[in-house]
Each structure stands twice: as structure tokens, then as C-alpha cells.
C-alpha positions as CSV (number, residue, x, y, z in Angstrom):
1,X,0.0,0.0,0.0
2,X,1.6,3.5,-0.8
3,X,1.4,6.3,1.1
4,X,-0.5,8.5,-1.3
5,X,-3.2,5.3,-0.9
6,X,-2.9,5.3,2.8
7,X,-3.5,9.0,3.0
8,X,-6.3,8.8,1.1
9,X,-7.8,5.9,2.9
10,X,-7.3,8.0,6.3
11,X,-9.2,10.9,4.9
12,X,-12.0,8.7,3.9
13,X,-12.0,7.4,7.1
14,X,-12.1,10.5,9.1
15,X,-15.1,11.6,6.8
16,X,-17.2,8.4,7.7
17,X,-16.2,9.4,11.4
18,X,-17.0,13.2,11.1
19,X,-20.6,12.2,9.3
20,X,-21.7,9.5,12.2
21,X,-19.8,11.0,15.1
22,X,-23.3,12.7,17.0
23,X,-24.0,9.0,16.8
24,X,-20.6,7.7,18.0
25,X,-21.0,10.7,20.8
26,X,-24.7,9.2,21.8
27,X,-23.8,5.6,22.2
28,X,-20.8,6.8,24.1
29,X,-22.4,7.5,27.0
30,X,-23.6,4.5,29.7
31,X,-27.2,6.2,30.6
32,X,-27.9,6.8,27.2
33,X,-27.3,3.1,26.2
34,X,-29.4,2.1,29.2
35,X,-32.4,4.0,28.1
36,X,-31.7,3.0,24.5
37,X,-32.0,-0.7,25.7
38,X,-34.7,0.2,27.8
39,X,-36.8,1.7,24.9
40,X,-35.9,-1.7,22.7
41,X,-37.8,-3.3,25.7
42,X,-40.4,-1.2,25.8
43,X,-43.4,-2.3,22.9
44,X,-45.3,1.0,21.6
45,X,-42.8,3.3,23.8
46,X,-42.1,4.9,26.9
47,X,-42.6,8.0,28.7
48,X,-39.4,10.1,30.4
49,X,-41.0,8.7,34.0
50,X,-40.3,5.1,33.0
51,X,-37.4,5.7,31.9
52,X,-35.8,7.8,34.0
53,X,-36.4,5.1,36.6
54,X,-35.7,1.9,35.0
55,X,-31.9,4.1,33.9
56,X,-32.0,5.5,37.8
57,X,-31.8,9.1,36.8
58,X,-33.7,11.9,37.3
59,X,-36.4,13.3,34.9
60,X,-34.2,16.2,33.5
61,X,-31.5,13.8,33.0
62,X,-33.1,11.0,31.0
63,X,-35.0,14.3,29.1
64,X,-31.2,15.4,27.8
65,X,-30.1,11.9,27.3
66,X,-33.2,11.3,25.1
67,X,-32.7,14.8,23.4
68,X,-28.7,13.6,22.5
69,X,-30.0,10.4,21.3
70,X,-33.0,11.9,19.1
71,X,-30.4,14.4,17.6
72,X,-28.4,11.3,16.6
73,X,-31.4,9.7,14.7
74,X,-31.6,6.5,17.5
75,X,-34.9,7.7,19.5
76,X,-38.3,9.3,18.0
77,X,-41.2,10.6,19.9
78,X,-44.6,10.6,19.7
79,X,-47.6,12.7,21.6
80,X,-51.1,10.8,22.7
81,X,-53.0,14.0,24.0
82,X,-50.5,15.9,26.4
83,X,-48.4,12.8,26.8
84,X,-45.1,12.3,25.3
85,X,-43.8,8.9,23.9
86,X,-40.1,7.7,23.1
87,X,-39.1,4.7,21.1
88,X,-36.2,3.6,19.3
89,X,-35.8,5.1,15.8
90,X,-37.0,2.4,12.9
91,X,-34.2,4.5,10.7
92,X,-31.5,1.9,9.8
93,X,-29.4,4.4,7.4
94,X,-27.7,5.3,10.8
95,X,-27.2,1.8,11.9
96,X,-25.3,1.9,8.5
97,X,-23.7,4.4,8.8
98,X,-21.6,2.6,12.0
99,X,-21.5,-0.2,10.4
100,X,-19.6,1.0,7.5
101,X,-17.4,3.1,10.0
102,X,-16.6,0.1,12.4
103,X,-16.2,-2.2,9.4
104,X,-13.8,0.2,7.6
105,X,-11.6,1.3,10.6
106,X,-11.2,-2.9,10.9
107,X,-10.1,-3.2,7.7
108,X,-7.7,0.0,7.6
109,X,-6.2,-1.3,10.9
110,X,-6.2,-5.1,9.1
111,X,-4.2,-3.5,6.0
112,X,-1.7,-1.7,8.8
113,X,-1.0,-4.9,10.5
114,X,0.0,-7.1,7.5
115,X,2.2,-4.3,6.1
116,X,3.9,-4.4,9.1
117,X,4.3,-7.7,9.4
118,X,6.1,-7.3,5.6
119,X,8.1,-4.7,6.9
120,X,6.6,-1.9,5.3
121,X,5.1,0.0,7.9
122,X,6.2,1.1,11.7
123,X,4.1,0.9,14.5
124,X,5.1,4.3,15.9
125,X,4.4,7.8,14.0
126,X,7.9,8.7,14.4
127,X,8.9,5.9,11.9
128,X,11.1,3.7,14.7
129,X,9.6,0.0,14.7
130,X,8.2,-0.7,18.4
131,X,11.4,-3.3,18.1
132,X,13.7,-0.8,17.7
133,X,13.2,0.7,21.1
134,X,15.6,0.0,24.2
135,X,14.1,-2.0,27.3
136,X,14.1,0.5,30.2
137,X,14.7,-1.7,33.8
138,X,11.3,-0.3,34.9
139,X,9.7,-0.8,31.7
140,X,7.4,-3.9,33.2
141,X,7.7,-2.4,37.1
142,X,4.5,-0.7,36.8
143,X,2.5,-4.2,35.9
């Protein structure tokens, strides 16, 4: 693989990130996952109440969680009178969209691994092979 290929490949890559990262940014977060898996549970939706107790947050809390994770395309709502309803999002062009970002950040790192095991690439940035450095005496003290 030549450079000008892995360059290109990197900027490809750090496109798919930029274009999915609100979603990266949404999963990212422990409380949001547990009210995303407690909306999967949920058949026909769940109000911010529920939810907030089933994650063990408080209302305002679970409301910003849910607003992150709307924003990201994961969680719609709906309204029966004054009464608000969450559910997860049936939009699977975001699922994609990780998919594709996952998938191509394995294969990248896939590509970097065998050119090093050829030789042809270093697995530090400043070019020296991690072989190349000298063992410091402490090196393992801190296992």
C-alpha cells in the first residue's frame, strides 16, 4: 500500500467518522445506552418517568439523554394528547452508517498490521519500529 493510498484511505475514514460522530457521541455515553435498551424493551414506547427510573436518573436527565440520542437519529417521539412517547428510531441508514465506519476502521487497521508484518510499515508515528526501542529496567515495574 503506498502512502498517497494510505492517506487517502485515512481521509476517507475520518469523513465516515465526522458524518456518524453525533452517533458515536450518543452511544458513548452509559445512561444513554441504558435508556436506548430500555426503549428496545419497551413495545409501543415509553414516557421520560419510565425511563428515568428503569436508567435511575432523574427526569431532566433522561430528558437530555433522550434529546442527544433523538439528535443522533436513535430515538423518536410521539404525543397521545398531552403525553409524550419515546421509542427507538426504525431509521436503519444510521445503523449503517456505523457499520460502515466500524467495518472500515477494521479493515484499515487489518491493512496496517500485515504491512507491518512485511516490513513496510512502523508501529510508531515517528517511523522507529516498536522493536527498535531499548528496554528500560522499569519498563514492566509498573504491571
Amino acid at each position: 500500500m503506498d502512502q498517497e493510498l494510505i492517506a487517502r484511505s485515512m481521509r476517507d475514514l475520518a469523513r465516515e467518522f465526522d458524518s456518524c460522530r453525533d452517533l458515536l457521541v450518543a452511544l458513548g455515553n452509559e445512561n444513554r445506552q441504558l435508556i436506548f435498551m430500555a426503549l428496545l424493551e419497551s413495545h409501543g414506547g415509553a414516557r421520560v418517568g419510565e425511563l428515568a427510573e428503569r436508567a435511575g436518573l432523574s427526569r431532566p436527565a433522561t430528558s437530555h439523554h433522550l434529546k442527544v440520542l433523538r439528535e443522533a437519529g436513535l430515538v423518536e417521539s410521539y404525543r397521545v394528547g398531552t403525553r409524550s412517547f419515546y421509542h427507538a428510531s426504525t431509521r436503519l441508514d444510521r445503523w449503517g452508517e456505523l457499520a460502515r465506519v466500524t467495518s472500515d476502521a477494521e479493515r484499515f487497521v487489518r491493512a496496517m498490521v500485515a504491512l507491518e508484518a512485511r516490513g513496510e510499515g512502523c508501529s510508531r508515528r515517528d517511523g522507529k519500529d516498536v522493536s527498535d526501542r531499548e528496554e528500560r529496567p522499569d519498563d514492566h515495574d509498573s504491571l
